[in-house]
Backbone bond lengths (Angstrom), bond angles and torsions (degrees), N, CA, C in turn:
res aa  C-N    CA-C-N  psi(-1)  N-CA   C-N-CA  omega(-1)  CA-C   N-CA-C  phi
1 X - - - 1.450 - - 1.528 109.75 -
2 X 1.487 114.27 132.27 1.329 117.49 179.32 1.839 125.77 -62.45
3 X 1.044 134.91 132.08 1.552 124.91 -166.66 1.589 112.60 -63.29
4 X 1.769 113.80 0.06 1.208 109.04 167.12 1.696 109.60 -157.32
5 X 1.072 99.65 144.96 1.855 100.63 165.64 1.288 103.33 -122.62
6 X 1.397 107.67 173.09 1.598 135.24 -176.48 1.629 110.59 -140.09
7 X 0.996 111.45 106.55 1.634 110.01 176.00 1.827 116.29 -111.23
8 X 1.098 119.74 171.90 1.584 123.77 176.75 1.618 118.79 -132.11
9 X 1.369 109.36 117.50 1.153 95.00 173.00 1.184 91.36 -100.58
10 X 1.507 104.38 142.18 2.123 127.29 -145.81 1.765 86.69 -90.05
11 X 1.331 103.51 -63.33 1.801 107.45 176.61 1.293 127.26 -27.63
12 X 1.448 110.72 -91.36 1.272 127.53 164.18 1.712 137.36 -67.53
13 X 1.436 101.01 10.52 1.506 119.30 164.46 1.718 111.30 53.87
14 X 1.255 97.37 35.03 1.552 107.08 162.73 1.283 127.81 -111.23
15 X 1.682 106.81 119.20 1.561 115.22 158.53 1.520 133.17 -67.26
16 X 1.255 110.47 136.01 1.498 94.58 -174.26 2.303 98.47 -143.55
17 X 1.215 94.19 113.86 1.745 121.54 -175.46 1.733 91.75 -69.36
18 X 0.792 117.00 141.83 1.554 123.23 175.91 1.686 105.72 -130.23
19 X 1.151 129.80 96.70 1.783 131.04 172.34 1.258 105.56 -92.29
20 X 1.514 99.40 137.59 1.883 85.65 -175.03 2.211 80.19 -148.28
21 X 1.334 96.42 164.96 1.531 87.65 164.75 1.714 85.92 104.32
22 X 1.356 96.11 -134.31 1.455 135.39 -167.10 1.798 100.23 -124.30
23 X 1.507 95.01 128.24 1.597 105.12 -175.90 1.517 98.03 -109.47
24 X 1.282 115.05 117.19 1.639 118.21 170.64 1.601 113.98 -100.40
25 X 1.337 118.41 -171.94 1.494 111.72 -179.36 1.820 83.29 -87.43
26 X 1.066 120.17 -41.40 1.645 102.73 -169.99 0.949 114.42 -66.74
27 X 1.969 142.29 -39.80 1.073 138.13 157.46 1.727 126.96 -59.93
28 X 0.967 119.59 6.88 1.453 153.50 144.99 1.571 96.83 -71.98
29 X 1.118 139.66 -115.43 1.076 148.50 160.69 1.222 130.15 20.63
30 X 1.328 109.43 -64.83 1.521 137.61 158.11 1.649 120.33 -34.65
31 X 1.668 90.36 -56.40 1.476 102.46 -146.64 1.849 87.40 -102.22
32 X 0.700 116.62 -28.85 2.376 112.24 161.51 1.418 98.93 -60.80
33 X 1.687 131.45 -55.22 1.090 125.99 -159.75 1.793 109.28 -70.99
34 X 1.333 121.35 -30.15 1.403 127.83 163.23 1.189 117.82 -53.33
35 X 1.550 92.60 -61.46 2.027 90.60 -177.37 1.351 112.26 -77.36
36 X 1.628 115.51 6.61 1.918 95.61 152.19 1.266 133.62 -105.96
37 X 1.841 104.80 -2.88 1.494 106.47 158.27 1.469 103.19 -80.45
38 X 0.875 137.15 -30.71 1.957 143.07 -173.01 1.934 92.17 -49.89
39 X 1.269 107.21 -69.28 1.412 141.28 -169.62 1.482 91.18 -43.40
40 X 1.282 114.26 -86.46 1.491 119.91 -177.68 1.379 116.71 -20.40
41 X 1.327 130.77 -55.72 1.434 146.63 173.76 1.482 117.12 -46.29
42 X 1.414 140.29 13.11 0.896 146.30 -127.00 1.355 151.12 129.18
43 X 1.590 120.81 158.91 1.415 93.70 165.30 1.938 97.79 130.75
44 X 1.307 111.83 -173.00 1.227 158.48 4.15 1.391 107.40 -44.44
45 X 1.126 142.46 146.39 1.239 160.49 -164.49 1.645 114.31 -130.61
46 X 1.685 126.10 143.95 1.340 134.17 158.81 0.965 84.45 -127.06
47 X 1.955 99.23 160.82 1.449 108.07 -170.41 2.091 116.70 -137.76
48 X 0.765 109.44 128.96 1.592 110.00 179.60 1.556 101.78 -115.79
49 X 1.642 100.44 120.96 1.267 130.86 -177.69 2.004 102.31 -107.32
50 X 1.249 91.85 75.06 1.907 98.02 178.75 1.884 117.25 -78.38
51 X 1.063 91.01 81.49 1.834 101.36 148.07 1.186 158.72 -83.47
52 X 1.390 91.95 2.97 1.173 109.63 149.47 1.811 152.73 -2.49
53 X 1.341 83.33 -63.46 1.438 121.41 166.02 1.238 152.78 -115.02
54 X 1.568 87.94 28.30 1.658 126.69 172.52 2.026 103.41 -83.98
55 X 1.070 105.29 120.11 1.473 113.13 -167.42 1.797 91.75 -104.88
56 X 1.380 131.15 -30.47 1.583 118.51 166.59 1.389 98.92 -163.61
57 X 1.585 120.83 143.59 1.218 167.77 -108.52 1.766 99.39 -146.36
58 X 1.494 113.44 95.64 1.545 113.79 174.97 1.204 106.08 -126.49
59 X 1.618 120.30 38.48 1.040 140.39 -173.55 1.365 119.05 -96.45
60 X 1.472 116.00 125.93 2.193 108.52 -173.01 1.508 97.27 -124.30
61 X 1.483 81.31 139.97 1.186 100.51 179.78 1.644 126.30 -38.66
62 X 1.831 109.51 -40.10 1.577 117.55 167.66 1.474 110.39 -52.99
63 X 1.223 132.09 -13.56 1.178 123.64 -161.99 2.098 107.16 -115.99
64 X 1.299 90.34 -26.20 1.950 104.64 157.87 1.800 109.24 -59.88
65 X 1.678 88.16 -61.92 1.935 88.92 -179.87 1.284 110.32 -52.64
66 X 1.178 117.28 -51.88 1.701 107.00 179.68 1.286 124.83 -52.99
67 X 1.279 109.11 -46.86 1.596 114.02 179.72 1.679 119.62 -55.11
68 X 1.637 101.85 -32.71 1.155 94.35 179.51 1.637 120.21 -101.99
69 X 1.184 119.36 21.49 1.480 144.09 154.31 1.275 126.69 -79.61
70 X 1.368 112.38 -10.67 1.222 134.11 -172.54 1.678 108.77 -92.30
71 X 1.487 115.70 121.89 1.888 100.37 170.33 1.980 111.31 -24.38
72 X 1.634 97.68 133.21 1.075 78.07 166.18 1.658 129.50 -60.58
73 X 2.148 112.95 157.85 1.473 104.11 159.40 1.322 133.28 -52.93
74 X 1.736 101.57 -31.17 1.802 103.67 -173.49 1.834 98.52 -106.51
75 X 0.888 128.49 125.01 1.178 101.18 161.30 1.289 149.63 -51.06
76 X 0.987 129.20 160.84 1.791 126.39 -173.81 1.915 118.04 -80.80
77 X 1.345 98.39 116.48 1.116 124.29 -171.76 1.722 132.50 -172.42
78 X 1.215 111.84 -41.89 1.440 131.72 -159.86 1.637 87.24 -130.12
79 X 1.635 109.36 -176.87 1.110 126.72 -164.12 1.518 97.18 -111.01
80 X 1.472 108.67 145.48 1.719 121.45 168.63 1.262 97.48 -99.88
81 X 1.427 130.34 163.28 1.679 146.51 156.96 1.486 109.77 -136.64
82 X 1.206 115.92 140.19 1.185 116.91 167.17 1.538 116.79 -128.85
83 X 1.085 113.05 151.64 1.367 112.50 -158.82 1.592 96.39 -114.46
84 X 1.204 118.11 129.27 1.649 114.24 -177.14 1.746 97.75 -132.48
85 X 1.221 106.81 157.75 1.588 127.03 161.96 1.262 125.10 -130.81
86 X 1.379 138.57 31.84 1.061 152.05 155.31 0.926 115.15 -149.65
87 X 1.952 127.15 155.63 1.658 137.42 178.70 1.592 97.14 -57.02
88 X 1.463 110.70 -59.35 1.576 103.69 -170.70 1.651 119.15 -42.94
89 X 1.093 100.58 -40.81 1.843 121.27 -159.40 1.804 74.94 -71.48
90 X 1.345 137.65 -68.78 1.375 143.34 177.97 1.180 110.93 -39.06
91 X 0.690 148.14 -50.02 1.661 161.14 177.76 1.556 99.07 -56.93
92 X 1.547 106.71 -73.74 1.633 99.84 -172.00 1.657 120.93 -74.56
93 X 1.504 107.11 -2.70 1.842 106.77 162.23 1.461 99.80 -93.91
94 X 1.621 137.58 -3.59 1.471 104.52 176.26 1.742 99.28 -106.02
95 X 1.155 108.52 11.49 1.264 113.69 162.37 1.740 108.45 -68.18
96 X 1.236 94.36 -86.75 1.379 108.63 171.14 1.553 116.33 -32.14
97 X 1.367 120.71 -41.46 1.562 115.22 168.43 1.708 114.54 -65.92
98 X 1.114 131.36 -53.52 1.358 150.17 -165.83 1.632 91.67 -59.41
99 X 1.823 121.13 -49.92 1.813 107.28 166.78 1.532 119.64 -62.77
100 X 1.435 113.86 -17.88 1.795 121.76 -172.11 1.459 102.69 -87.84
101 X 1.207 112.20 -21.83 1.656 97.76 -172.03 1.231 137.00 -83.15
102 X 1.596 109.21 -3.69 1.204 119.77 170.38 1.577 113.28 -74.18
103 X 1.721 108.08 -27.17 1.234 116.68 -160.51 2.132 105.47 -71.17
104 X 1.470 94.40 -3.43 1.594 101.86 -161.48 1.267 118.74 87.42
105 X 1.580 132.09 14.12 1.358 138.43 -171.70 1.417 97.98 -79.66
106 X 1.685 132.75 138.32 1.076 120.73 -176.92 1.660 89.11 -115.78
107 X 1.680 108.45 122.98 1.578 122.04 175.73 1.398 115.72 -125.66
108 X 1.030 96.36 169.79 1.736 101.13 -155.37 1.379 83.34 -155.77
109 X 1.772 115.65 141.10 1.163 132.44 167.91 1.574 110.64 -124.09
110 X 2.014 120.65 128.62 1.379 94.97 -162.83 1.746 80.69 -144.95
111 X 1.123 118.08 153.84 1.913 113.90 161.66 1.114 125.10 -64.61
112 X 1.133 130.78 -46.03 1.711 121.34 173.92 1.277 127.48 -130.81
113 X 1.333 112.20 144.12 1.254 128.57 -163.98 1.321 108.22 -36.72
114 X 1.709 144.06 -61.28 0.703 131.76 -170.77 1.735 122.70 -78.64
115 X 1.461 115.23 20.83 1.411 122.31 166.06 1.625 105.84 -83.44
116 X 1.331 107.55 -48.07 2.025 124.21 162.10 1.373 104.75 -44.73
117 X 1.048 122.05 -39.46 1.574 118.27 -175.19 1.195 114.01 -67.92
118 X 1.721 105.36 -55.58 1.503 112.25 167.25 1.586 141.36 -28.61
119 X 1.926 81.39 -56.81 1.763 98.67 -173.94 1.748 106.46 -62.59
120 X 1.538 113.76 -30.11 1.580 123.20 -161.93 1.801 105.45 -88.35
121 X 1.594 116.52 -23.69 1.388 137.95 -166.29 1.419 99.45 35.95
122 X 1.937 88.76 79.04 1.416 101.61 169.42 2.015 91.66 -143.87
123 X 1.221 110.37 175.63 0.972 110.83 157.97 1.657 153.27 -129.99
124 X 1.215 167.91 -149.47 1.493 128.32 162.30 1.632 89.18 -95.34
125 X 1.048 158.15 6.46 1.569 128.66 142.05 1.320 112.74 -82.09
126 X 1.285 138.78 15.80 1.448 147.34 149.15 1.512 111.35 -33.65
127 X 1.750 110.53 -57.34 1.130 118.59 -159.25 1.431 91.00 -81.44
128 X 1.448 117.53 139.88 1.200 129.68 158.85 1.171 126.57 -146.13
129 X 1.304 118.27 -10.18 1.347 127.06 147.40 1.644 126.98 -73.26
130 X 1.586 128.72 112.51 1.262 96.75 155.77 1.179 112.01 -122.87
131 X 1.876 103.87 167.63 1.653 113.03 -138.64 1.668 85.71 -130.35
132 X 1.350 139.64 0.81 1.448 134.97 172.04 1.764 100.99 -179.54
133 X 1.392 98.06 139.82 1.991 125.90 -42.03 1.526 128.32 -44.71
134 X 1.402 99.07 134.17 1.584 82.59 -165.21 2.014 106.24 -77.68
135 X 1.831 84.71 174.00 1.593 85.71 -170.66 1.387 122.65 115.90
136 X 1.180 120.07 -22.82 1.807 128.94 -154.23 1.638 99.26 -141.63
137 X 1.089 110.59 134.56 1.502 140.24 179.17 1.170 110.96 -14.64
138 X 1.401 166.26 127.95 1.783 149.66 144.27 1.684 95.68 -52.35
139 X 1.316 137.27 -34.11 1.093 121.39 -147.59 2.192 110.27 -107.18
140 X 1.046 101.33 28.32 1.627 120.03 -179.31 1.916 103.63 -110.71
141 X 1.177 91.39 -8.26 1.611 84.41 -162.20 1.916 92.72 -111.55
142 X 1.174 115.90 147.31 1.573 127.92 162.52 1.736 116.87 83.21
């Protein structure tokens, strides 16, 4: 299984990143730099950042600040969510929110996936497209 997917719900024009495994700064890296060529292609876009299913965190903080210094992946318009399961994992997305908010990015930090679903009124059979890696089901993942 890949350390990240990207799915679309086609309707309601939401992306949603799925990290599962082990989160590194490069799989960090990886998986922002996907969902802003994904993003580009389209859109207005909302976005669900599911962590859910991150089992350990090799993630530094130098590598959060950067990311979020970076144009945003989705553009600014719609709402991001991120879905966390640990204080640390919480800590380093309200980092990352607290650099986005000046930009007008509206973020939201929530524990489980289906609270993200809520705020977006979408659901996880929403996604039925997936857009990385392509080829493989939207509906195996989350």
């Amino acid at each position: 299984m890949p350390d990240y997917v990207i799915d679309l719900d086609p309707v309601q024009q939401v992306l949603r990143v799925t990290l599962s495994n082990v989160v590194t700064d490069q799989v960090a890296r990886d998986a922002y730099h996907s969902l802003a060529r994904l993003a580009a292609e389209g859109g207005p876009y909302a976005a669900i950042t599911d962590c859910s299913g991150v089992r350990d965190l090799k993630l530094s903080a130098d590598t959060v600040r950067s990311l979020a210094h970076e144009p945003p992946a989705v553009p600014a318009g719609r709402p991001r969510v991120a879905v966390v399961n640990r204080l640390v994992m919480y800590a380093l997305t309200d980092m990352f929110a607290s650099i986005r908010t000046p930009m007008g990015l509206q973020f939201h930090i929530v524990w489980s996936p289906d609270d993200a679903y809520a705020m977006l009124g979408v659901s996880r059979e929403s996604f039925s497209e997936r857009l990385f890696p392509e080829n493989q089901v939207a509906d195996k993942v989350g």
